[in-house]
C-alpha positions as CSV (number, residue, x, y, z in Angstrom):
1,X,0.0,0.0,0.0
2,X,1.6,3.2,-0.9
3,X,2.4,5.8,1.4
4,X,0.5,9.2,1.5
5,X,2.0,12.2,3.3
6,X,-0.1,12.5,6.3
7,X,1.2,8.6,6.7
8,X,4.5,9.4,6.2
9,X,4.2,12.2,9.2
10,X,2.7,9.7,11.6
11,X,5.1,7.5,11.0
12,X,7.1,7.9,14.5
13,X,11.2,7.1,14.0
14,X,11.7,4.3,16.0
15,X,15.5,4.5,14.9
16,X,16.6,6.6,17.4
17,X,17.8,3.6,19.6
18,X,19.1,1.9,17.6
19,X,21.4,4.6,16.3
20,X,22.6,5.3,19.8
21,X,23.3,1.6,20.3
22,X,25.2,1.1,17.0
23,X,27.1,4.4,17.5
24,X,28.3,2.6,20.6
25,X,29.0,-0.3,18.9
26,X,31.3,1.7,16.2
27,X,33.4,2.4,19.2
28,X,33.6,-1.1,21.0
29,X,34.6,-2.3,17.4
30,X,37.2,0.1,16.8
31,X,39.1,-0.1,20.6
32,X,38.4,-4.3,20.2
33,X,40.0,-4.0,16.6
34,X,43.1,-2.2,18.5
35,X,42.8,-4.7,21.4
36,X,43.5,-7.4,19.6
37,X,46.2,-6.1,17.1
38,X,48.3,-5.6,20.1
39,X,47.6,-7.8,22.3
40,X,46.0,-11.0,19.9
41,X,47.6,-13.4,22.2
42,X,46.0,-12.6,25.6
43,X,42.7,-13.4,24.5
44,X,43.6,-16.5,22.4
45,X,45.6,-17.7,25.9
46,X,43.1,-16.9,29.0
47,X,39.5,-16.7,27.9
48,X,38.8,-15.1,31.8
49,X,41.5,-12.4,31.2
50,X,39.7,-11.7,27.6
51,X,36.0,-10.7,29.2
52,X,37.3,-8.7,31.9
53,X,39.4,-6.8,29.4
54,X,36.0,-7.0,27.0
55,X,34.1,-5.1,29.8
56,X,37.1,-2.6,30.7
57,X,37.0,-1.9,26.6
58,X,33.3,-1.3,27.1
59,X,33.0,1.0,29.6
60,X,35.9,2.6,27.9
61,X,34.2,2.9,24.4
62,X,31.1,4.1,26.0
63,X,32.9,6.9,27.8
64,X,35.1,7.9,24.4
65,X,31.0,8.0,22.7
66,X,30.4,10.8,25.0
67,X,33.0,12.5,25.0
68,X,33.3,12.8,21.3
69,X,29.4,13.2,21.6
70,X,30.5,16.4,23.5
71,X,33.7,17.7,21.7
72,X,31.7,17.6,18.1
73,X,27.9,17.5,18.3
74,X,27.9,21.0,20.2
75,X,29.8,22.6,17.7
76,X,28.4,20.6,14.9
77,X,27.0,23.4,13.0
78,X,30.1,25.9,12.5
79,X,32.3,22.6,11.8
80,X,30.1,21.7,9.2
81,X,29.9,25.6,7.6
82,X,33.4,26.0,7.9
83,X,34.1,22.5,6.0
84,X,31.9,23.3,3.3
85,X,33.8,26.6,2.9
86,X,29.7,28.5,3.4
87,X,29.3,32.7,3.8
88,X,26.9,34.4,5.6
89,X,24.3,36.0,2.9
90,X,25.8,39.1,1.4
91,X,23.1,42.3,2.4
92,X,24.0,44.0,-0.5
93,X,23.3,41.2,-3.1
94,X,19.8,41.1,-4.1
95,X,19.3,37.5,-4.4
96,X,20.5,37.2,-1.2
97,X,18.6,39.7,0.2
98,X,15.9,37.7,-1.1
99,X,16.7,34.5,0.3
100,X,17.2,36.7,3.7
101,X,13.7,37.7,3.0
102,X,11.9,34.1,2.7
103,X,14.4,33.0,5.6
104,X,11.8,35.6,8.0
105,X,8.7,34.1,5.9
106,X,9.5,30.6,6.8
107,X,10.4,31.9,10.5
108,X,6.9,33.6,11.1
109,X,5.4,30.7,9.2
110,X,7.1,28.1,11.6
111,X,5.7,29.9,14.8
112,X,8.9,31.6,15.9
113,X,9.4,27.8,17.2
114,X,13.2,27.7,16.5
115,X,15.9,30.3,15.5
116,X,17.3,29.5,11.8
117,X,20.1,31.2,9.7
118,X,20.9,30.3,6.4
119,X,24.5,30.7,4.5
120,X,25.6,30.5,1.4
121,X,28.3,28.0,-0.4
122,X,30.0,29.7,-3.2
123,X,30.3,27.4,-6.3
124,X,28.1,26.2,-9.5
125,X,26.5,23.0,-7.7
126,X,22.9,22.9,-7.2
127,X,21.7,21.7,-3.9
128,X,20.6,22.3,0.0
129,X,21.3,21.0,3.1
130,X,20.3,21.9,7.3
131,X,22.3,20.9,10.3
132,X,21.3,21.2,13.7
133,X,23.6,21.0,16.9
134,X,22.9,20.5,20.7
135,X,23.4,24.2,20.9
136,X,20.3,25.4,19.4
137,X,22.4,26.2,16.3
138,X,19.9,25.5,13.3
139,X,21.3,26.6,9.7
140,X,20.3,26.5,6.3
141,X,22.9,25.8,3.7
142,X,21.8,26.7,-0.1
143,X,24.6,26.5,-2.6
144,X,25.3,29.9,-5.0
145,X,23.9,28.2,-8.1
146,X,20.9,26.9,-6.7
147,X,20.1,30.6,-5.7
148,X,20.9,31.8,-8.7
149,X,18.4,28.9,-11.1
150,X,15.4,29.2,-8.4
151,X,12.5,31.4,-8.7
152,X,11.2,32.7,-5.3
153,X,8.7,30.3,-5.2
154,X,11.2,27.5,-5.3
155,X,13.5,28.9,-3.4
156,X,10.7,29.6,-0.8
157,X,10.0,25.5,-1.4
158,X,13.6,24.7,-0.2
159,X,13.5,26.5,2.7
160,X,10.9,25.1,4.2
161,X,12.1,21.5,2.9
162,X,14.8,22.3,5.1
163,X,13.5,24.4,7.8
164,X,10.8,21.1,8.5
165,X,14.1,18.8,8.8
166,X,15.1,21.6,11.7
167,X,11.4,21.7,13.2
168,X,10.9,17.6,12.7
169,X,14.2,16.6,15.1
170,X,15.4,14.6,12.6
171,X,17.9,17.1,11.0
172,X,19.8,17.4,14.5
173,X,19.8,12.9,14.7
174,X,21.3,13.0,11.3
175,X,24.0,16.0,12.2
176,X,24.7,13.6,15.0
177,X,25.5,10.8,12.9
178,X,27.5,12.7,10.4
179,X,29.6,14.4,13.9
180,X,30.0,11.1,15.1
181,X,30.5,8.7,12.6
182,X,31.1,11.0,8.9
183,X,33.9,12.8,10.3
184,X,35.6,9.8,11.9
185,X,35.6,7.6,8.7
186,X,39.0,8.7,7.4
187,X,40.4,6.7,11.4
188,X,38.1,3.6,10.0
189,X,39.8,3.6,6.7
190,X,43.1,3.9,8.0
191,X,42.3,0.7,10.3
192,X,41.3,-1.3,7.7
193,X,44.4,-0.8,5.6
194,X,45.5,-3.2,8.7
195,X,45.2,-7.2,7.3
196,X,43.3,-10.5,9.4
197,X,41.5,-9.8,11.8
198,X,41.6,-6.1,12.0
199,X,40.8,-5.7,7.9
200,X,37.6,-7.6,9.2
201,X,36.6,-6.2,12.1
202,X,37.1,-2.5,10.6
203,X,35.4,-3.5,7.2
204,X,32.2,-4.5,9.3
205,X,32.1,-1.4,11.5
206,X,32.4,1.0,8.4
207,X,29.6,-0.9,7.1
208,X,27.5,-0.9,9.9
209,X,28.2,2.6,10.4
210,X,26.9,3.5,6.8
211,X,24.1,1.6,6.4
212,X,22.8,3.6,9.8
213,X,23.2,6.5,8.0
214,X,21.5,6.2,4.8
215,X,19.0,3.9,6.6
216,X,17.6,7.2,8.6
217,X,17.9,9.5,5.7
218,X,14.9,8.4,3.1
219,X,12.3,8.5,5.2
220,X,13.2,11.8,6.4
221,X,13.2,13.1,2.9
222,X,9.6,12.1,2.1
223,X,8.5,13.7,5.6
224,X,10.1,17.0,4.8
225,X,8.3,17.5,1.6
226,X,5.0,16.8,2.9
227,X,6.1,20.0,5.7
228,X,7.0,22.2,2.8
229,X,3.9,21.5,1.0
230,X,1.9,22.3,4.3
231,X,4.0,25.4,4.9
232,X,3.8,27.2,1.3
233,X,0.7,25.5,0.3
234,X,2.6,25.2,-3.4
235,X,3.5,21.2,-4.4
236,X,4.2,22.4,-7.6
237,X,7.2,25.2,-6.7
238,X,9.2,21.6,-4.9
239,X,8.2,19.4,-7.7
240,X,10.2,21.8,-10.4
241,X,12.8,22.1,-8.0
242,X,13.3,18.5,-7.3
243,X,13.2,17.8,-11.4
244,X,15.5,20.6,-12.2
245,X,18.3,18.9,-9.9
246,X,17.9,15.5,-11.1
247,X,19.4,17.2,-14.4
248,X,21.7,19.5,-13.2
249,X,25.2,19.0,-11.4
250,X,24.1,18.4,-7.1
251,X,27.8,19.1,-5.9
252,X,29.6,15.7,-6.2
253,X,32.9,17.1,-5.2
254,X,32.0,19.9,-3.7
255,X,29.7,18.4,-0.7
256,X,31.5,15.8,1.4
257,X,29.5,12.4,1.0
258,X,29.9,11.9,4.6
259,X,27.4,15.3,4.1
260,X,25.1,13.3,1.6
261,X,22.3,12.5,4.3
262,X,21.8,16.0,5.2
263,X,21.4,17.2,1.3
264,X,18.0,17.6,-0.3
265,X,19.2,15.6,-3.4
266,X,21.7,13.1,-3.1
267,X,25.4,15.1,-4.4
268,X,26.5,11.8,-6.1
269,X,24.5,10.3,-9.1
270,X,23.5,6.8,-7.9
271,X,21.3,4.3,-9.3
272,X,20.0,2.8,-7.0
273,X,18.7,6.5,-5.6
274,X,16.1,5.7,-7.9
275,X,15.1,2.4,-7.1
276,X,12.4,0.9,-4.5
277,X,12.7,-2.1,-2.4
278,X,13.8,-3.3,0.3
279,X,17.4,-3.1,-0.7
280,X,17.1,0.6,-1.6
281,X,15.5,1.4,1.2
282,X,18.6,0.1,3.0
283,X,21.5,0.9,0.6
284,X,20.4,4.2,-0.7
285,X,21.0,7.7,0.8
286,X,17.5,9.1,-0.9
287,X,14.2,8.1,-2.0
288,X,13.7,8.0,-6.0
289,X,13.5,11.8,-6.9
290,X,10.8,11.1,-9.2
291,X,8.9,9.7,-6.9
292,X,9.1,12.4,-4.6
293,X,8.3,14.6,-8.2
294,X,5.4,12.8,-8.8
295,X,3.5,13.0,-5.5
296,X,3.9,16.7,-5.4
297,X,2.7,16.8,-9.4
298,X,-0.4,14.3,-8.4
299,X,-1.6,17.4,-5.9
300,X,-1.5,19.7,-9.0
301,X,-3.2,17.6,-11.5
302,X,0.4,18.1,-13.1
303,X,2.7,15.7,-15.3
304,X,7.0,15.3,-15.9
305,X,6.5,16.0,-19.7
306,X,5.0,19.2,-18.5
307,X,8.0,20.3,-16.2
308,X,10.6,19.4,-18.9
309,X,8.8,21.5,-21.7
310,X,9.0,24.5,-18.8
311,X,12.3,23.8,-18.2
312,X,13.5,23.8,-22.2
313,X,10.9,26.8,-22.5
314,X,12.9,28.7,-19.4
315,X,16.2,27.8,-21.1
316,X,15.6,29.4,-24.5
317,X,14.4,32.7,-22.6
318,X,18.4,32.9,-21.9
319,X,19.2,33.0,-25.3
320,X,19.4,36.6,-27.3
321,X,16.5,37.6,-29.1
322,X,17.6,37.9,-33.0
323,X,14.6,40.3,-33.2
324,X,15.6,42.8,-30.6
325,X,16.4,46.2,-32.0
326,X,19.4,47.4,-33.4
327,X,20.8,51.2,-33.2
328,X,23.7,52.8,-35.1
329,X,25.5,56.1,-33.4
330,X,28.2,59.1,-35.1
331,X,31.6,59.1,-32.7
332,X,33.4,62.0,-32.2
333,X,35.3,61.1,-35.4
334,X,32.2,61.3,-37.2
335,X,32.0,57.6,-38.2
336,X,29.1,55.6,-38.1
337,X,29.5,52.8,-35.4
338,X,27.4,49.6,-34.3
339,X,25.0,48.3,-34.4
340,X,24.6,48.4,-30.8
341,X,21.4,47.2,-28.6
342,X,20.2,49.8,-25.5
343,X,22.3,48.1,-23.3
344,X,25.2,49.0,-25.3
345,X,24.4,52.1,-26.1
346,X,24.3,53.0,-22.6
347,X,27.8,51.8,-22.3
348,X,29.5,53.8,-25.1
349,X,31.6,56.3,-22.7
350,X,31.0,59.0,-25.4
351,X,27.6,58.8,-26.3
352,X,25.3,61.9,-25.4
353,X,22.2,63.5,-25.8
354,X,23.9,65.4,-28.7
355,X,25.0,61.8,-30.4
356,X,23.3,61.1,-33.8
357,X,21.6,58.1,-34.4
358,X,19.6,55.8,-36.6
359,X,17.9,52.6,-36.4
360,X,19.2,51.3,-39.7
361,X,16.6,53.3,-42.0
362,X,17.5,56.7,-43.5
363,X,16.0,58.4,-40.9
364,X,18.7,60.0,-38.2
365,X,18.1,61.6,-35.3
366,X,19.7,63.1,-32.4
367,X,19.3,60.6,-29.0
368,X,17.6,63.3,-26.9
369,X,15.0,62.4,-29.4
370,X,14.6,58.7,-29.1
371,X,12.5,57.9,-26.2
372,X,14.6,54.8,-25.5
373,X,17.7,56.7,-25.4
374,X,16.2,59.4,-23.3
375,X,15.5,56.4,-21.1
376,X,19.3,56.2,-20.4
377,X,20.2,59.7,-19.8
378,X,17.6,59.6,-17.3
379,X,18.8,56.3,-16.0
380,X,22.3,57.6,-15.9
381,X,21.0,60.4,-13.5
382,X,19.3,58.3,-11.1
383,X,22.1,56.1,-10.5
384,X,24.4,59.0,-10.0
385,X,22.5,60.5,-7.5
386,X,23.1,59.0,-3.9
387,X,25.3,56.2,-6.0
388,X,28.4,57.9,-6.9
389,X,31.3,56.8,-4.7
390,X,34.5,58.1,-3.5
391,X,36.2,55.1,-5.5
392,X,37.9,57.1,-9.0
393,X,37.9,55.0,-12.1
394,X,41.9,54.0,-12.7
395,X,41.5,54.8,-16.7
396,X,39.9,58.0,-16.6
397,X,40.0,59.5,-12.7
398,X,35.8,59.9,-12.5
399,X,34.0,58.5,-9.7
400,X,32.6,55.2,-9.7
401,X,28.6,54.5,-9.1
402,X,27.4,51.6,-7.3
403,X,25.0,49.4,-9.4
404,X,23.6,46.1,-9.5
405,X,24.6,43.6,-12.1
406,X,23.0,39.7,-12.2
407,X,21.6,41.2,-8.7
408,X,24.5,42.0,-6.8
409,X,27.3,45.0,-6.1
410,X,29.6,46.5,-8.3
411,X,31.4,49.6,-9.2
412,X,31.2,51.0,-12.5
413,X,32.6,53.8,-14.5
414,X,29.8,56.0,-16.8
415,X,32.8,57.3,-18.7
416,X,34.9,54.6,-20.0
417,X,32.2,51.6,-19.2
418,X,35.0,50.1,-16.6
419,X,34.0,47.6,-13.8
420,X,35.5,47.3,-10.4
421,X,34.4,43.9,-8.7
422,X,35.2,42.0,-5.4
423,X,36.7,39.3,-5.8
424,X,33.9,37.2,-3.7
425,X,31.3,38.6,-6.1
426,X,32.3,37.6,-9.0
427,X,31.7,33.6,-9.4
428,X,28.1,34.9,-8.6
429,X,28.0,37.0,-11.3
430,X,29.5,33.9,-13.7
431,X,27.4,31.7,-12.0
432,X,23.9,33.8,-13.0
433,X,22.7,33.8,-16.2
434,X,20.4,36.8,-16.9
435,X,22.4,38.6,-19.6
436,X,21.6,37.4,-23.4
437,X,25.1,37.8,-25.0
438,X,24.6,39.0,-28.6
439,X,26.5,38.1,-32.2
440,X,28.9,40.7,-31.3
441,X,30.1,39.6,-27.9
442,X,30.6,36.3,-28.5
443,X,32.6,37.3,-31.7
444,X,34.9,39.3,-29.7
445,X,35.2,36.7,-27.2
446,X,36.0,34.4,-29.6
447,X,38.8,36.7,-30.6
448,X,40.0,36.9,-27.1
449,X,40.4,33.6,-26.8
450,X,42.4,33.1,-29.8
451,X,44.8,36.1,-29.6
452,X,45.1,35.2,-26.1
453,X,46.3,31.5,-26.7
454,X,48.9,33.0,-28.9
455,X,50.0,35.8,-26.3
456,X,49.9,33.0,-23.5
457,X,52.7,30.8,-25.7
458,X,54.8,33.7,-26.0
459,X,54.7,34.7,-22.6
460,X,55.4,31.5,-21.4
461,X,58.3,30.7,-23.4
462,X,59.9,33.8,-21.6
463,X,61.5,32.4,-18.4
464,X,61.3,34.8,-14.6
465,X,58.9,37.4,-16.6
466,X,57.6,39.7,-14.6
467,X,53.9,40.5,-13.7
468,X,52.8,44.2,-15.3
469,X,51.9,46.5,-13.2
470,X,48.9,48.2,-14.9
471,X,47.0,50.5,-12.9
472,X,46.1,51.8,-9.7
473,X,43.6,50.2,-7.5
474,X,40.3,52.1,-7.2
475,X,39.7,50.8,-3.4
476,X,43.6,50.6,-1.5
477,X,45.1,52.5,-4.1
478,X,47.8,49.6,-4.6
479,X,49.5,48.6,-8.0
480,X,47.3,46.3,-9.8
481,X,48.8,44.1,-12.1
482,X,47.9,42.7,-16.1
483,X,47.1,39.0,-15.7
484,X,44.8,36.5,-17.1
485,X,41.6,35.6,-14.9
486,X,42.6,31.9,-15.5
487,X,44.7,29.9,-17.8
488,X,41.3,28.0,-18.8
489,X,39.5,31.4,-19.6
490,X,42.3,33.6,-21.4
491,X,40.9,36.8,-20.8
492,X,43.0,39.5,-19.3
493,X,41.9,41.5,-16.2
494,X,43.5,44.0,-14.0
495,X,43.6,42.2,-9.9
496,X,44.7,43.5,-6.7
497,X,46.1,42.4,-3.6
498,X,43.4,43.2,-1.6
499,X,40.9,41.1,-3.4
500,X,39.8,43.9,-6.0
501,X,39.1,43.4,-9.8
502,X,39.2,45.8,-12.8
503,X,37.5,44.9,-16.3
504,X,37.9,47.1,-18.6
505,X,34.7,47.7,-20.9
506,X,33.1,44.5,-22.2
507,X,36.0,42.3,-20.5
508,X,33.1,41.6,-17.7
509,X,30.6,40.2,-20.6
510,X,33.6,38.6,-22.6
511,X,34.4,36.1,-19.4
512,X,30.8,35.7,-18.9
513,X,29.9,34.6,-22.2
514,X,32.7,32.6,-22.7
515,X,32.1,30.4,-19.5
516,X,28.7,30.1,-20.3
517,X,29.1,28.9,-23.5
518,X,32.1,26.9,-23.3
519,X,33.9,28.5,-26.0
520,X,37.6,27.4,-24.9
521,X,36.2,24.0,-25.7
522,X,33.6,24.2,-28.6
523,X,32.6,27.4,-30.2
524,X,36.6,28.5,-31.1
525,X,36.9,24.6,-32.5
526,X,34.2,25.6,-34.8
527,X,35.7,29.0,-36.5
């Protein structure tokens, strides 16, 4: 008989023994395996002598459990944030503001029953996790590009996914396991590189010590979306969430699999994740994700074939429009540039109300005539205002204004159309894909790449040379210096010391089209 949700809540863990008394066990194991390393013969010699040292190795295992019950399950929560190399959300990103937002949603929503934070882990992966320690520290963990794919519905889903793993008790049993067993697997490994009777022994306990694990963990999962459903009242919001990471990248690499239990998704791509059974149900970390999709879709009279066609149709509203309009403009050497789109135009340093333009017809006109160009002036004056900063642009010596671009902070230049960026906000800005790069950006970024290559060879091929100091840093003042952002993406930027970046105008877009499209690899093959 299938389970619904309101079964799945009634359902009381009856576990929670039996964790405690395998935990125990793990330790026994491990001080018998060094018992009888060193000291083999006793045992095999005076069977009395070997049950009194038996109990001694007892009540000493039993004491080691709570001690290391002490030393890691209080502190559990920083540990883990600190191992998964997690931030605190940045106040002046806007995503994270968001997530922020929905953080005191699912708070009010919850009762005000427990305090929860939430952090962020820098990287591409897609996927959540919650920990919970003895000392009331609850935190949500939500990776960079999971943020940056979710609508705030979805994101809103995750929360409370996770936030009903906090409120449930079972995120703070599994935190325990992965203190108390996860972290201590690389000791268990290193026993079993032992042979005999220790090889055994060892190879049992790690076992044992998994199985408990995973066996806690799929249940749990089924639980949590039936709270996230009662929480937001929207199935539908998980259900896309849960099929967009089945066909993404969940952080294999990135998230520790002693970490897997905690996760929404399982990191690593297993098989049997998506099997049923009683073998799955033991062996795997996570119930079948589609599954999980399809009981949230039966709620909404919904289907999979529908969620993939909104996925592909979400997709191609990332890709530039071939239809959006195209605008020529005069330069001060009176030659006819472009064609450029409105966000272009807006980043020519020299183009003015007094700039002649034309849409490609005979017709030319200056921009203070164009209603969407008068749409930039005005923009241009509204970000100055209360935005311009005591930062000066290292090309041309104006002041920088703060902006938003792909939803977070950075400094730009109205003159020259230079960007300053910290160094911690840029993979967001790699990561996010908001910007449609047109035929001319991904020209020159083809270009890039090549001429690049080339420079790269030569550079190389000259032994001790030096890094070129370029400009000065808008922030500490320092000598920035000429380099490459990476030798996988050959495009040159200006960095600092203290963690500043400088890209010149279109460098930003170059590196962020070429990432996303995987030039280095495919498109420059091609040409």
């Amino acid at each position: 008989m299938p389970l619904t949700f309101i079964d799945i809540e009634r359902q009381k863990s009856w576990r929670i023994g039996l964790f405690f008394i395998i935990l125990l066990l793990m330790y026994f194991s491990s001080a018998m395996v060094i018992m009888l390393v060193a000291f083999g013969d006793i045992f095999a010699k005076d069977f009395l002598k070997g049950v009194f040292a038996s109990f001694y190795i007892f009540i000493f295992a039993a004491v080691l459990v709570f001690v290391h019950f002490y030393l890691l399950s209080f502190g559990a929560a920083q540990t883990i944030k600190e191992k998964l190399g997690a931030a605190d959300p940045d106040p002046e990103d806007e995503l994270h503001k968001r997530l922020c937002n929905i953080m005191a949603e699912i708070h009010v929503a919850t009762g005000k029953k427990r305090k929860m934070a939430c952090a962020v882990i820098p990287g591409q992966a897609m996927n959540a996790l919650a920990v919970d320690d003895f000392k009331e520290n609850a935190l949500i963990f939500i990776t960079e590009g999971l943020i940056s794919r979710l609508s705030r519905d979805q994101t809103e889903a995750v929360i409370a996914h996770e936030a009903y793993h906090i409120l449930s008790g079972d995120c703070r049993e599994s935190t325990l396991a992965v203190s108390l067993f996860g972290f201590s697997m690389p000791f268990i490994e290193k026993i079993m590189i032992y042979g005999g009777r220790a090889y055994i022994f060892s190879f049992i306990l790690f076992k044992l010590g998994y199985l408990l694990n995973l066996f806690i963990s799929r249940e749990r999962e089924y639980r949590a979306d039936a709270g996230a459903v009662r929480m937001t009242r929207n199935p539908l919001a998980l259900a896309e969430v849960l099929h967009l990471l089945s066909k993404n990248w969940r952080g294999t690499g990135l998230i520790g699999s002693e970490l897997e239990g905690l996760c929404i998704v399982n990191p690593r791509f297993n098989q049997l994740d998506e099997l049923e059974g009683f073998f799955a149900d033991l062996f795997s970390s996570h119930p079948p994700i589609r599954k999980r999709t399809e009981i949230l879709l039966a709620m909404t009279h919904a289907s999979i074939t529908e969620l993939d066609m909104k996925r592909r149709q979400g997709e191609s509203d990332h890709r530039p429009k071939e239809t959006e309009r195209k605008y020529y403009a005069l330069d001060a050497q009176y030659v006819w540039q472009g064609p450029f789109s409105i966000p272009e135009l807006a980043a020519l340093p020299w183009f003015s109300t007094l700039t002649w333009v034309s849409d490609g017809s005979e017709t030319i006109t200056k921009a203070s005539q164009i209603p969407v160009c008068s749409e930039i002036f005005n923009a241009r004056i509204e970000q100055a205002e209360g935005k311009t900063t005591d930062y000066l642009c290292p090309v041309c010596q104006q002041h920088l204004l703060k902006q938003h671009y792909e939803q977070t902070r950075i400094y730009q230049c109205k003159y020259c159309g230079g960007t300053l960026v910290d160094s911690d906000k840029l993979p967001r800005i790699i990561i996010r894909r908001e910007n449609a790069w047109s035929e001319k950006i991904k020209a020159q970024a083809r270009a890039t790449l090549k001429e690049n290559q080339q420079n790269y060879i030569i550079h190389s091929a000259k032994a001790g040379k030096n890094k070129i100091i370029s400009l000065r840093c808008p922030k500490c003042k320092g000598s920035m210096w000429r380099t490459f952002y990476s030798y996988a993406y050959l495009v040159e930027i200006d960095r600092c010391i203290c963690g500043a970046m400088w890209f010149d105008k279109d460098e930003m877009s170059i590196l962020q089209c070429m990432i996303e499209n995987k030039m280095a690899g495919e498109e420059l093959g091609a040409n």
